[in-house]
N, C-alpha and C positions, 0 to 999 in steps of 0.2 A: 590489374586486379591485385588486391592486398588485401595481407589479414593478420588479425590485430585482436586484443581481448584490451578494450582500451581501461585508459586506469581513471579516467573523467567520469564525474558524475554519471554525466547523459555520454549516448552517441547518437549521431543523426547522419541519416545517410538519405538523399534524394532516391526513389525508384521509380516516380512514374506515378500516376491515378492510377494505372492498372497492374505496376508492378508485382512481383514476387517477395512474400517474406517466408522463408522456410524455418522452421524450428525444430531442431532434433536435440532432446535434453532427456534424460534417464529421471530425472526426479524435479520437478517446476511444479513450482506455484506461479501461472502464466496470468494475468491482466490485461487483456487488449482491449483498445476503445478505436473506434475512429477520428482521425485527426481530419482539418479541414486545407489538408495542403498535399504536396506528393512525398515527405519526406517520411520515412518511419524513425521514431524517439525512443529508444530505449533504455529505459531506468531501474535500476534497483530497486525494491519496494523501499528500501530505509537509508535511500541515498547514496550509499557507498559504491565505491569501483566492484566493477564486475569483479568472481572468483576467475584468477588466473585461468582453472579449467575450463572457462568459459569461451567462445573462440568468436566474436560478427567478423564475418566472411564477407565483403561487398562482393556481387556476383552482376555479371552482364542482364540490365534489370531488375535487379533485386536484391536482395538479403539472407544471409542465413545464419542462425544463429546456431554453434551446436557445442560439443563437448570436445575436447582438446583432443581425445583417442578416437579410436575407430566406435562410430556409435554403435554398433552391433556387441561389443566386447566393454560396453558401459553397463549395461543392467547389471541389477542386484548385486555393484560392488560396493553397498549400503554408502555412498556419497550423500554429503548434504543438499537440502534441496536450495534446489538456486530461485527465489523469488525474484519477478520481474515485471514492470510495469510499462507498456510499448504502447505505443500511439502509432497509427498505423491508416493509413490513405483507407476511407470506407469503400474504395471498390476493387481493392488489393487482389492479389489471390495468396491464400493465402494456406498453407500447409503446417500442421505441429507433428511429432512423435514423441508422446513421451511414456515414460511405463510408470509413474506416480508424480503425485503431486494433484494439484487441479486447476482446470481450463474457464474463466469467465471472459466472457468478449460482450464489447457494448458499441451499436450503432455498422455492426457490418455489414456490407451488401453484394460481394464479391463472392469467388468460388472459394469454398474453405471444405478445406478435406482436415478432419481430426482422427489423430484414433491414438488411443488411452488404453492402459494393460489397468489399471487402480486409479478411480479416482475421479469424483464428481467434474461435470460439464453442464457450465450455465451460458446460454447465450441469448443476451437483451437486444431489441430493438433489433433483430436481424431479419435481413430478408437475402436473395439471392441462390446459391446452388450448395447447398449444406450436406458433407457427405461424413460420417461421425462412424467411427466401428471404437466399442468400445468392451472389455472384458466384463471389468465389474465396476458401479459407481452409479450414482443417480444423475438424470438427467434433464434439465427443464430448460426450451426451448422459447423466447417470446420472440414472435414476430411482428415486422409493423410493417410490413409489406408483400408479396409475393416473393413464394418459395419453390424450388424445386427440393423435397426433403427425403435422405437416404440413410436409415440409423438402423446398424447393425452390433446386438449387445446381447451379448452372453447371460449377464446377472444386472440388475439393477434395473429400479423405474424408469420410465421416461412419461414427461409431462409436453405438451406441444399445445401452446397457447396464441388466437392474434391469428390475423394475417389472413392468407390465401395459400393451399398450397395446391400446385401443380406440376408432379404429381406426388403423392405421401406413397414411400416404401418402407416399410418398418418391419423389422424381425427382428425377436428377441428370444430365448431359451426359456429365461424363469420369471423375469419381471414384469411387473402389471405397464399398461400403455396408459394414457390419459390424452385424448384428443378434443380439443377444444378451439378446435381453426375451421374457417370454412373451406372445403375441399372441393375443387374446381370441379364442374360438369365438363365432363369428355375426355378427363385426363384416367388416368391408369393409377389406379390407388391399391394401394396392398397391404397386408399386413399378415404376417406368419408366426405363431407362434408355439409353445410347447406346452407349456403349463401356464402363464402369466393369463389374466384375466385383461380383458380390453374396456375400455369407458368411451362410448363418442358421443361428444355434444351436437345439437344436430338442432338447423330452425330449418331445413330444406329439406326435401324428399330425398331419400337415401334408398339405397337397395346392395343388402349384404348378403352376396354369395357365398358359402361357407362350406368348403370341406372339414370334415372334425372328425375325430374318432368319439371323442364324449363330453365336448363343452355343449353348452347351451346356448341360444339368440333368446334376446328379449329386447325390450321397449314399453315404454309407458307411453310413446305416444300410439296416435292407431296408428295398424301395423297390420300387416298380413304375410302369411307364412308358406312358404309352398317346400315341396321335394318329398323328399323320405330320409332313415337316417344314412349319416355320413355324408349328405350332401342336401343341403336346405338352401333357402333363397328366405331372408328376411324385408319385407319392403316397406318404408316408411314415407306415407304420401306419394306422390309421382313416380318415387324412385328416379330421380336424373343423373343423380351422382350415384357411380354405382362402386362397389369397395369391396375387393376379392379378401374372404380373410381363410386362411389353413391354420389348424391346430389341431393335438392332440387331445388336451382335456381343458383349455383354458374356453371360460366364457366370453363374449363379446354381449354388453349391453348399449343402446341408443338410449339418449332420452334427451328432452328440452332441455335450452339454458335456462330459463329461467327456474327450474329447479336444480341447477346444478351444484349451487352455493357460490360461492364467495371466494373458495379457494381447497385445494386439494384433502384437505383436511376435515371439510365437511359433508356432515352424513350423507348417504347419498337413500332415496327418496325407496320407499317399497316398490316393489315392481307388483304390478298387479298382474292378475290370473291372467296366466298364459293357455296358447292352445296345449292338448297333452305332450310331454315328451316321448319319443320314441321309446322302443326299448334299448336300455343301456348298452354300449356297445362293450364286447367283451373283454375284462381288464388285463393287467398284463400277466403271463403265469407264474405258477410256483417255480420254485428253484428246479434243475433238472435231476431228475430221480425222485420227486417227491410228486405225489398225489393228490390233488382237488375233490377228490371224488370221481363217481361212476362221471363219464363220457361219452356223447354221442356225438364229437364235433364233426366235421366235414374236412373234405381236404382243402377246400378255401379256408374254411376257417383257421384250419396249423398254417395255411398259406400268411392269412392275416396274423396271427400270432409270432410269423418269422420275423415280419416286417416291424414288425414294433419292440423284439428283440434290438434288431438293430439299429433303429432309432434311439433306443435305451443307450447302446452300447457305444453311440455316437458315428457307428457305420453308415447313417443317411442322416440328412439333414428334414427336417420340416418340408420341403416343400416335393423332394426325390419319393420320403414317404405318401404322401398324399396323391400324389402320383398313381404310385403303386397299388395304393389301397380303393384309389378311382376303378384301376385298371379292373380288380377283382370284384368291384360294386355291378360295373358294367358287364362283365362275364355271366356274374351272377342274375342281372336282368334279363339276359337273353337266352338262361336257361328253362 
């Protein structure tokens, strides 16, 4: 084993069809495409020798590319960013860390786990097992084959276009979704969110299970509605594909392709008259010592009000909450 920050152009190292590239960089502007060999090529965006602090590790099947110190103790010691352009066997596995900079990859099909502190992530032409956490940055997805897809994000869009996925897990805090893939019957589909509004494109029967506290389900296609509030069931045609979603107050809409447009950017179409909405579920309170007005709540109710304190406060996550708030729907039913 050896290691080297070479001072060549290119570096090329054989790992295998299925090998290993790992990437741990503090600040990258990353490029991967798929090469049609087993070697991974790694280049400069503007030709030049890697920066000294740059380290390709060859590793027993693979590669790894990182920063000359301990990567834990590289963030935000405001370094330049290392641009880089790597060709990379399409069925690699393949692993990045970085905390800025951004991630575009073209033609992969292998397992790739990303995860980003700052910083947009495009991936073309990909299919295979895509596991993405990412803080804050947008995100757009094409696929051109089957997916298994897991995108975990804090702040920022995410776009998911192409393909087949099996199964879609997506949770996000603020940002809007956009789904525009066909989502296998029988697989396990999810989606969780806080506030972000959801878009699914949709030529199949679908059926949206929904825990909420105050988003909405709609469709422009026909559609029928069941539950009550905090827990509804949206169905569109046969329902075969069915897609668990949890939120707080974000909406989830269905509607055809073929009004969807063209591209992310275009309007998206009225939604015609829905059945009525529930009654509002109740928002979250004033500060503590201050007064709303006269009260007659219930002790589920301060119960529900606890829960969404700390959902606020970041003490549960989306799905812990929804839970919990199941747990007092159902109390409340059998009273």
């Amino acid at each position: 084993m050896t290691t080297t920050n070479d001072t060549a152009p290119a570096f090329e190292h054989a790992i295998g069809p299925r090998g290993r590239l790992t990437i741990r960089l503090a600040s990258a502007e990353l490029r991967l495409r798929a090469g049609d060999d087993d070697r991974v090529i790694v280049r400069t965006a503007d030709g030049r020798s890697l920066p000294d602090r740059v380290i390709i590790e060859p590793v027993e099947g693979g590669l790894t590319i990182r920063e000359k110190e301990a990567f834990g103790l590289t963030f935000g010691v405001g370094r330049r960013t290392v641009q880089l352009d790597i060709q990379v066997p399409a069925e690699s596995e393949l692993g990045i860390d970085s905390a800025s900079g951004w991630i575009e990859t073209d033609g992969l099909r292998g397992i790739q786990r990303l995860k980003t502190v700052s910083g947009d992530v495009r991936l073309r032409r990909a299919a295979g097992t895509i596991e993405l956490t990412a803080v804050s940055g947008d995100t757009t997805i094409d696929l051109a084959g089957s997916a298994s897809l897991t995108v975990r994000s804090v702040s920022g869009d995410l776009e998911v276009r192409g393909g087949r996925i099996e199964p879609l897990r997506l949770a996000t805090t603020s940002g809007d979704i956009r789904v525009d893939s066909e989502l296998a019957t029988g697989a396990d589909h999810s989606i969780d969110t806080l506030s972000g509004d959801v878009e699914i494109v949709a030529d199949r029967g679908v059926r949206v299970d929904a825990r909420t506290v105050s988003g909405d389900l709609s469709s422009n296609l026909p559609h029928r509605t069941e539950g009550r509030m905090g827990r509804r069931a949206l169905i569109v045609g046969d329902g075969a594909t069915r897609l668990g979603f949890r939120s707080v107050s974000g909406d989830l809409r269905i509607h055809e392709r073929a009004s969807s447009g063209s591209s992310p950017a275009s309007p998206t179409p009225p939604t015609p008259p829905t059945p009525p909405t529930p009654p509002r579920a109740p928002s979250l309170p004033p500060a503590p010592g201050r007064s709303s007005g006269p009260s007659d709540t219930s002790p589920a109710d301060d119960e529900r009000m606890t829960i969404l304190r700390a959902l606020e406060r970041g003490e549960l996550d989306v799905a812990a909450a929804m839970a919990r708030l199941a747990e007092l729907d159902e109390e409340a039913s059998n009273e």
